[in-house]
C-alpha positions in Angstrom: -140.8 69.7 38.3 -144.4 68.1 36.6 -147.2 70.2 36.4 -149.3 70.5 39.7 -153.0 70.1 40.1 -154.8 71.7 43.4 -157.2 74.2 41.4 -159.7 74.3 38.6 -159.0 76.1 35.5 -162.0 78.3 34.2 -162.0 75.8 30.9 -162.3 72.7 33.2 -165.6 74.3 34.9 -167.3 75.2 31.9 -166.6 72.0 30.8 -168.2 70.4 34.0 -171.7 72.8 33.8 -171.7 71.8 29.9 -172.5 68.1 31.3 -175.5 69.4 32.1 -175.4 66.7 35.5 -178.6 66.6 36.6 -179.0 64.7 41.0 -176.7 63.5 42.8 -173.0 63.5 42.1 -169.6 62.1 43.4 -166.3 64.0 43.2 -163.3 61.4 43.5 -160.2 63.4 45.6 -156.7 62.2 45.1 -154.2 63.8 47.2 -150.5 64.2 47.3 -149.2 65.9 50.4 -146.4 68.6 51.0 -143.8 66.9 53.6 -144.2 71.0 55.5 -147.3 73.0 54.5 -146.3 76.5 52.7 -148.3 79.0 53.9 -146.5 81.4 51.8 -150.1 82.2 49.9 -152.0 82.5 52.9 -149.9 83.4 55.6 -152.2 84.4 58.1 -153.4 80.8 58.4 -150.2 79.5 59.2 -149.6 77.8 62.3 -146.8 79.2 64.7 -144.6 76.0 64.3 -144.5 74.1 60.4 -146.3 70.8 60.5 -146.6 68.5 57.6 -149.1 68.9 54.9 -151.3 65.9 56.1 -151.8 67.8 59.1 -152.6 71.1 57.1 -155.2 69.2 55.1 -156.9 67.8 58.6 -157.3 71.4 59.2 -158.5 72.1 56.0 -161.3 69.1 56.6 -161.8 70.7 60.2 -163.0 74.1 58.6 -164.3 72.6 55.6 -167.2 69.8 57.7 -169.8 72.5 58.7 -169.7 73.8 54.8 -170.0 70.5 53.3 -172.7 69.5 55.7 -174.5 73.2 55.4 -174.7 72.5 51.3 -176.3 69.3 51.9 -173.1 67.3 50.8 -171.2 64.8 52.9 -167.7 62.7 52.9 -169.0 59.0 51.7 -165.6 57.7 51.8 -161.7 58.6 53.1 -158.7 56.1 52.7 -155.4 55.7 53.0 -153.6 55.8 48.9 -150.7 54.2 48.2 -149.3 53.1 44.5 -151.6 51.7 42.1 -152.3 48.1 41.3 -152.6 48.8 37.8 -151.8 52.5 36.9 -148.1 54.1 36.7 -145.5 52.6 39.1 -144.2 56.5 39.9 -147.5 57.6 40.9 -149.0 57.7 44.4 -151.6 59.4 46.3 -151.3 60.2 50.2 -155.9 59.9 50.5 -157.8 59.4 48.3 -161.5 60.6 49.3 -165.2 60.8 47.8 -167.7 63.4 48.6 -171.6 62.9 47.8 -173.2 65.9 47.0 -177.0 66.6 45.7 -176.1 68.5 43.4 -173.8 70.1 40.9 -175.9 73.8 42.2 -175.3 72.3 45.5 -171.5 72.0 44.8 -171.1 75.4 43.4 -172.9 76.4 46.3 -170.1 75.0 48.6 -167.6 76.1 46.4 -168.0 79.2 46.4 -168.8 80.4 49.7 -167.2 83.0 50.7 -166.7 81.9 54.2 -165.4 78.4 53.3 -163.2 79.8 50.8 -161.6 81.8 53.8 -159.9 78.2 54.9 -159.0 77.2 51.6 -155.3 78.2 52.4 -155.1 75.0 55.0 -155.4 73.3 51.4 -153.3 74.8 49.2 -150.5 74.3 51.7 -151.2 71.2 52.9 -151.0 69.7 49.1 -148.1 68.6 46.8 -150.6 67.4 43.7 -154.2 66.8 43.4 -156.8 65.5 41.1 -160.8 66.4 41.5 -163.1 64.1 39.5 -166.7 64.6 39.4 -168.8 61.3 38.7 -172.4 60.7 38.0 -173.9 57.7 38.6 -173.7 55.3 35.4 -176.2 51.8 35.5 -175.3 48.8 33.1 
């Protein structure tokens, strides 16, 4: 089986705060879902009946909302994925999504809130693959 991506190494944070980002930020989602959640990391989550990981994630999003909104953050775009037009033909992505936040502090902020981690399960089960790319605004 590849490699899967659904959470930040230590090395791939420091490497993000060495950036030094200063205002606003973006952080492209791209997500591959489960065909059934597993729950097996965070069991008491788990519904009483599997459903598929796209409905795990919309769980996820349902706890995640008040979070995002508290840390001053907010979903600036969610779409349907698909395969690439110019990008490996084996590759897909289930939703891709961008959040706007104020902040890198702002971000952390979110991230690691205790009570928004507590929901974090609906995400790890819900997802087959991910990638998370912060991106700073760039004018030509």
């Amino acid at each position: 089986m590849n490699q899967r991506y659904i959470e930040p190494t230590q090395e791939a944070g420091a490497e993000l705060f060495s950036r030094k980002v200063e205002g606003e930020m973006m952080m492209l989602n791209m997500l591959r879902f489960r065909d059934v959640a597993d729950y097996s990391t965070s069991p008491e989550l788990a519904p009483d009946e599997p459903i598929s990981g796209q409905e795990a994630y919309q769980k996820y999003m349902a706890h995640t909302a008040p979070f995002l909104q508290k840390s001053g953050g907010e979903l600036a775009f969610a779409g349907m994925g698909g395969k690439y037009l110019i990008g490996p033909d084996d590759q897909q992505w289930d939703l891709v999504i961008i959040v706007k936040q104020r902040s890198l502090a702002d971000f952390m902020a979110f991230a690691t809130d205790e009570e928004y981690r507590a929901g974090m399960g609906h995400r790890t089960a819900a997802l087959e693959d991910s990638r998370l790319l912060p991106m700073i605004e760039h004018q030509f």
